[in-house]
C-alpha positions as CSV (number, residue, x, y, z in Angstrom):
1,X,-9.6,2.6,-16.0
2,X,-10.6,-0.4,-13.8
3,X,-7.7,-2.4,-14.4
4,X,-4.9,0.5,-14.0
5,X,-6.9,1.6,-11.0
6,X,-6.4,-1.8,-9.4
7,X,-3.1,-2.1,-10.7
8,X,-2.4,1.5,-8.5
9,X,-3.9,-0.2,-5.6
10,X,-1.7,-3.4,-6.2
11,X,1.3,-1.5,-6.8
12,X,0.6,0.1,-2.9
13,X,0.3,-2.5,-1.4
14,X,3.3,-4.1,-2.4
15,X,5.4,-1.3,-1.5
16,X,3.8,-1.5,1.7
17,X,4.3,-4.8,1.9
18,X,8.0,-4.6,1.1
19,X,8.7,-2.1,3.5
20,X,7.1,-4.2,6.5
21,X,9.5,-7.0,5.7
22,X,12.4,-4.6,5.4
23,X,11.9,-3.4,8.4
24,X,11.2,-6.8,9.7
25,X,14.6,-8.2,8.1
26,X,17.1,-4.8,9.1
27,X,15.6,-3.7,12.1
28,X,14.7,-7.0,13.6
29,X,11.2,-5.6,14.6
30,X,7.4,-5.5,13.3
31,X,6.3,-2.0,13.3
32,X,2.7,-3.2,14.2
33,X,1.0,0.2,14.3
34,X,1.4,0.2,10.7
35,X,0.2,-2.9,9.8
36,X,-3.6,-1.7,9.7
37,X,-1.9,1.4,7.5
38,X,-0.7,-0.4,4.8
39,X,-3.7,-2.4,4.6
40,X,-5.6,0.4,4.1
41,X,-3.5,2.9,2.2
42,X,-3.9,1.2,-1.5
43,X,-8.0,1.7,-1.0
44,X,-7.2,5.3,-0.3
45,X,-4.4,5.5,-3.0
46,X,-6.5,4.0,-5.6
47,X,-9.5,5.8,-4.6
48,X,-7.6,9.6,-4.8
49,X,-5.8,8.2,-8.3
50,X,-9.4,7.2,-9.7
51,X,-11.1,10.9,-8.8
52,X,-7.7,12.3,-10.6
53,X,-9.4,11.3,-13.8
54,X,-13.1,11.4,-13.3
């Protein structure tokens, strides 16, 4: 349950990640505001996916 929880978290953050640099490579801009979100969204996603099983 460890490892697929951190592999949840992973997974988050690199679709986070990957939309940053979309936006970064179509849009020609950093949406900074979300930087902090997608930092913090794989905690919160792992976190919610863990207590699904518990």
């Amino acid at each position: 349950m460890n490892v697929l929880t951190a592999l949840v978290g992973l997974a988050t953050l690199a679709a986070g990640v990957g939309w940053l640099v979309y936006n970064w490579l179509v849009h020609l801009e950093v949406p900074y505001f979300a930087i902090p979100l997608v930092l913090c969204m794989p905690v919160i996603v792992a976190v919610a996916f863990r207590n699904c099983w518990d």
